[in-house]
N, C-alpha and C positions, 0 to 999 in steps of 0.2 A: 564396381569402382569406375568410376568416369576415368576417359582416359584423351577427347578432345576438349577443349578451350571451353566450348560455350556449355557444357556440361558441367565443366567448375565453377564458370561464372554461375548457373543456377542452385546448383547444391549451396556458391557461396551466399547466394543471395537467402534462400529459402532459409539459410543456416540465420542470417543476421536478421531476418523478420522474425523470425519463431521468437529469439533471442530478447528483440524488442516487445514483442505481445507478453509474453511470459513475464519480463521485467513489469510491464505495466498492469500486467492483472495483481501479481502479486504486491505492488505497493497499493493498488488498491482494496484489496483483501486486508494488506497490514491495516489499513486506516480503519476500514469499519469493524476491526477487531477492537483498536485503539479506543475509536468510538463508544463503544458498547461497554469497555471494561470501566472507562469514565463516568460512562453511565451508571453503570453498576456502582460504581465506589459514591459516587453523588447523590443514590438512590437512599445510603445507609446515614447521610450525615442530618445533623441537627439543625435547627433554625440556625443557631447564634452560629454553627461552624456553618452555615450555607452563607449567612450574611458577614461575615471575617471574608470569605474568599472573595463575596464580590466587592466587597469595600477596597483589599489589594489589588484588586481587578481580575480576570478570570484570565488566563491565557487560552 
């Protein structure tokens, strides 16, 4: 357990990076999950329901 100043200030810091990387792997992890499932669901559709969704426009 840290018990002078610049000891906190590192644990705090190492604590708020980890914190940050983790955040950002993880929403990029979500996305190419997101990606792929899209993929998957647009892999199983029909002409007429491929061309309905781009006519609405595709988001």
């Amino acid at each position: 357990m840290p018990t002078d100043p610049l000891s906190w200030l590192v644990l705090l810091v190492s604590v708020g990076v980890t914190f940050a990387v983790s955040r950002w792997l993880s929403s990029r992890w979500r996305a190419r999950r997101r990606d792929r499932q899209e993929k998957d669901a647009r892999a199983g559709e029909t002409r007429q329901v491929r061309r309905a969704r781009e006519r609405r426009g595709a988001r």
